[in-house]
C-alpha positions as CSV (number, residue, x, y, z in Angstrom):
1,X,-181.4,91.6,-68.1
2,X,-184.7,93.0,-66.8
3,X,-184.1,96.3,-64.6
4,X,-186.7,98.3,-62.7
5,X,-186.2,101.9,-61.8
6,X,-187.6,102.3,-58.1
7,X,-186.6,105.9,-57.8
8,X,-183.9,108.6,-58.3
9,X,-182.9,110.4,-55.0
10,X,-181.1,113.6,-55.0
11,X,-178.3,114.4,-52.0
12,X,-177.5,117.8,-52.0
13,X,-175.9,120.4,-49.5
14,X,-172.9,122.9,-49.6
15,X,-168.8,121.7,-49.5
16,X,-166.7,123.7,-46.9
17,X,-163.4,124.1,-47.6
18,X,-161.6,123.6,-44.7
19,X,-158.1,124.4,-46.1
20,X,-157.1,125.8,-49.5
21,X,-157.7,123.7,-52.6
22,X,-156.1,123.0,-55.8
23,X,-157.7,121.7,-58.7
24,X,-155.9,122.3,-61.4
25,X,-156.9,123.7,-64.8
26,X,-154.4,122.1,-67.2
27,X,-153.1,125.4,-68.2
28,X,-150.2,124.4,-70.9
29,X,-149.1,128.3,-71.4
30,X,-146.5,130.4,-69.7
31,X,-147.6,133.2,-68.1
32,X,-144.5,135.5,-67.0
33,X,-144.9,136.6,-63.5
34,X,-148.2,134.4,-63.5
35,X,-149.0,130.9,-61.4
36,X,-147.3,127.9,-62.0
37,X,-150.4,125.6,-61.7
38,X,-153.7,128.2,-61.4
39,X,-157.1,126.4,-60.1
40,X,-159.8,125.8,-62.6
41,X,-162.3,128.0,-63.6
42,X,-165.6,128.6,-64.8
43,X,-164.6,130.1,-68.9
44,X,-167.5,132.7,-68.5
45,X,-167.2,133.8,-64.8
46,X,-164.2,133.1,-64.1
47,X,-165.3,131.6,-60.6
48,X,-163.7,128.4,-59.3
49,X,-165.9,125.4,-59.1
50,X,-165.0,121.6,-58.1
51,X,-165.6,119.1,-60.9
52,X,-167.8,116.3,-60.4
53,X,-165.5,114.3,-61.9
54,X,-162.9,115.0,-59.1
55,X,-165.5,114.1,-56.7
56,X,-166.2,110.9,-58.2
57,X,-163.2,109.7,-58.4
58,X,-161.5,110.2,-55.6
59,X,-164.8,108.9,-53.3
60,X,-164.3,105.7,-56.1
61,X,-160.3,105.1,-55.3
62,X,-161.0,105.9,-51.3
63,X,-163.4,103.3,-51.4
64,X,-161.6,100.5,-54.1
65,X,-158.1,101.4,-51.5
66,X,-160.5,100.5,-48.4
67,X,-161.4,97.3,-50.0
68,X,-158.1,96.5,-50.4
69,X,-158.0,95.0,-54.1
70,X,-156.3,97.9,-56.1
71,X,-153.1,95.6,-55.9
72,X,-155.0,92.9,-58.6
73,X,-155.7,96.2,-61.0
74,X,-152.5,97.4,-60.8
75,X,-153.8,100.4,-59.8
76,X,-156.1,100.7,-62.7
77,X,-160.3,101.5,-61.4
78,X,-162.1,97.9,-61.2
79,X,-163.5,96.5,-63.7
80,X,-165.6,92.6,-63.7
81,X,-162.7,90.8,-63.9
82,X,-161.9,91.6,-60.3
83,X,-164.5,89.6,-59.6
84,X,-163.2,86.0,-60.0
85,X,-162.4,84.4,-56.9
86,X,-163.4,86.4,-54.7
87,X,-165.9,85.4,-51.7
88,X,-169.2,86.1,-51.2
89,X,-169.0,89.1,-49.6
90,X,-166.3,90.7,-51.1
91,X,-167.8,89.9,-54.4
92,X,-171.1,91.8,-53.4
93,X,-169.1,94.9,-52.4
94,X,-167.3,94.6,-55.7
95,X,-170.1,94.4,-57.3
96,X,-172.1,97.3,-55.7
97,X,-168.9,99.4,-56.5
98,X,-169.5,98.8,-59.8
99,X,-173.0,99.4,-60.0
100,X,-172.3,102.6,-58.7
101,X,-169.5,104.3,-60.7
102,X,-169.9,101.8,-63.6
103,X,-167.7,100.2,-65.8
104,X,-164.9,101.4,-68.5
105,X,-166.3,100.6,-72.5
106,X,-163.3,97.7,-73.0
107,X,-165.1,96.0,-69.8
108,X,-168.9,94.0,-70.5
109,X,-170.3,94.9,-67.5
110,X,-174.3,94.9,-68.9
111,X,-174.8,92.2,-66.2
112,X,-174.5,95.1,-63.7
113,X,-177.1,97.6,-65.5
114,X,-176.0,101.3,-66.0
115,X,-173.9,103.3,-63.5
116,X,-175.9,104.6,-60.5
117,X,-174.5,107.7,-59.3
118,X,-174.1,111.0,-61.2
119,X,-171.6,114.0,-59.6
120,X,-172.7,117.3,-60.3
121,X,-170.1,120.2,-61.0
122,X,-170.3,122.2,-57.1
123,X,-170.7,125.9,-57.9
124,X,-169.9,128.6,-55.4
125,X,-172.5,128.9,-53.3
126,X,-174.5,132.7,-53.0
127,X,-173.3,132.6,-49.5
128,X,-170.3,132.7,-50.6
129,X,-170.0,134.9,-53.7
130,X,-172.0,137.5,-51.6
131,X,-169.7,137.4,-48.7
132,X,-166.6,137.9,-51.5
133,X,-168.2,140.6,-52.8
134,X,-168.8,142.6,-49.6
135,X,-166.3,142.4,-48.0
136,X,-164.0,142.5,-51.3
137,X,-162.7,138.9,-50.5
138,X,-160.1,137.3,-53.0
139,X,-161.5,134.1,-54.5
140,X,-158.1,132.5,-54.9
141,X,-154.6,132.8,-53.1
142,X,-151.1,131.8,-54.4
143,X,-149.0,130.0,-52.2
144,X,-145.1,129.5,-52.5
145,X,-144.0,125.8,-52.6
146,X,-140.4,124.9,-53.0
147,X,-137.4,122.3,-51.9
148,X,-135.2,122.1,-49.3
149,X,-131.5,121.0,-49.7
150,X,-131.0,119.0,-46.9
151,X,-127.3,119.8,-46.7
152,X,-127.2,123.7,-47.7
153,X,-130.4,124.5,-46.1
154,X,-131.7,126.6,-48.9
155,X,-135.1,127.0,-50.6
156,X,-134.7,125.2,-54.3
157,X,-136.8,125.2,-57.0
158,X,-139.7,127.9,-56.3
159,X,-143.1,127.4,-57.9
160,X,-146.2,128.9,-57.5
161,X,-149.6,127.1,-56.8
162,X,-153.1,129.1,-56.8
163,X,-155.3,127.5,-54.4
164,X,-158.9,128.4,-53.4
165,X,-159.0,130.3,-50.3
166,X,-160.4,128.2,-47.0
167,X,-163.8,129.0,-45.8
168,X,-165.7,128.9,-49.2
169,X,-168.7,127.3,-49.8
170,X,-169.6,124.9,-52.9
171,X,-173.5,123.8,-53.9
172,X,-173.3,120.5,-54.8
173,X,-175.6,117.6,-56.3
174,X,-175.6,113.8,-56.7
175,X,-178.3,112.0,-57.8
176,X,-178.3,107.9,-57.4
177,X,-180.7,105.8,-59.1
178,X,-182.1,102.8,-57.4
179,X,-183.0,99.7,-59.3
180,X,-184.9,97.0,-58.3
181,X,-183.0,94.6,-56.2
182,X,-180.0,97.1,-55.2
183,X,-179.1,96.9,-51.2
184,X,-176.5,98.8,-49.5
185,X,-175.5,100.9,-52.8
186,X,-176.6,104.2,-50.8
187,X,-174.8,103.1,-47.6
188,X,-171.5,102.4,-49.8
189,X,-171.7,105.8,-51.2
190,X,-172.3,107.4,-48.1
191,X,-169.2,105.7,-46.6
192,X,-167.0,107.1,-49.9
193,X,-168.1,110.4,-48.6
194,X,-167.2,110.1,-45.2
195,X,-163.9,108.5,-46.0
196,X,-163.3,111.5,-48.2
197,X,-164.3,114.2,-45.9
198,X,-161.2,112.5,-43.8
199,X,-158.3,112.1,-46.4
200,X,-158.3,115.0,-49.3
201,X,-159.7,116.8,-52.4
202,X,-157.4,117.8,-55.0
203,X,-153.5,118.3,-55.4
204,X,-150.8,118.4,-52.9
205,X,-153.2,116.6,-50.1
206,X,-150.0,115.8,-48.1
207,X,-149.3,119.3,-47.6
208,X,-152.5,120.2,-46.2
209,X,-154.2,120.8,-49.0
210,X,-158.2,119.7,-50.0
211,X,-159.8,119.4,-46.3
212,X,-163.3,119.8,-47.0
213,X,-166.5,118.9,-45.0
214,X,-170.0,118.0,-46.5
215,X,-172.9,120.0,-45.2
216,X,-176.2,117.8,-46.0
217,X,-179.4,119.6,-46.6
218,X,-181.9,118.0,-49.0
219,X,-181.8,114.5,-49.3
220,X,-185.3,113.4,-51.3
């Protein structure tokens, strides 16, 4: 298969957080008095940042649940063999999903050509990290989840979730690469975007948790 690199656009701009966000670090120690699930965290700076791999998928699963053929994956991300069967135009939106977040190594999808979009790990923004730092802003809150007992009323099973605080701005980058022949592979991520800026980012989404809102800037 003969492919022909057109061009490489960047899409960049800052990530609001709209409510608190949890992310989490995969902490397996105990830390007495400490968070049950803290946020991740840059090793060096200690400031929070949102993965690109979080971004990724979750704009890949809005769009695969919009599409409304997760039920032949069993849940599992496409792969090619969702593509038997289907009609023309599903097939071409299948398709374009897979050109753009690729295919897992157990599935040949060469036919397709190499994944077209890359995520960027968003850093705090300087906006943001100078605001924190005059006015003496904490980066991170904890918030207090528990269970109610429906018949006794009473708070059950306290644990302790460190979110990032609301109103914090994230730099972020994705670059898409545009082969010769590609249509509507832009437009489709776009839509995963949008889709995401209207569900969640992160843990505990049902709770309130993860709004965010995408503030374009450059988009060459």
């Amino acid at each position: 298969m003969n492919l022909k690199l057109e061009s490489i656009k960047q899409i960049k701009g800052k990530i609001l957080l709209k409510s608190g966000l949890h992310i989490g670090a995969g902490d397996t120690q105990m830390h007495i008095g400490g968070t049950d699930a803290p946020v991740i965290k840059h090793p060096h700076t200690l400031e929070p940042y949102i993965p690109g791999s979080s971004l990724k998928g979750k704009v890949r699963a809005l769009l695969e649940l919009k599409e409304g053929y997760v039920g032949k994956t069993d849940g599992k991300p496409y792969s090619t063999r969702v593509l038997s069967g289907l009609d023309d135009r599903s097939r071409t939106h299948c398709e374009n999903l897979l050109k753009l977040f690729g295919t897992s190594g157990d599935d040949d999808g060469s036919e397709l050509g190499p994944t077209r979009v890359s995520f960027a790990d968003a850093t705090l923004s300087e906006e943001s990290r100078s605001d924190l730092t005059n006015n003496r802003w904490p980066m991170t809150e904890v918030k207090a989840e528990n269970t109610i007992n429906r018949i006794k009323g009473t708070a059950e099973h306290p644990r302790f979730i460190e979110r990032v605080v609301p109103g914090l701005k994230f730099d972020f980058s994705i670059s898409l690469k545009h082969f010769e022949g590609d249509e509507g592979i832009e437009e489709l991520l776009r839509e995963g975007l949008s889709l995401l800026e209207k569900d969640s980012l992160g843990g505990s989404g049902s709770r309130g948790y993860g709004r965010i809102e995408f503030e374009f800037s450059n988009q060459a």
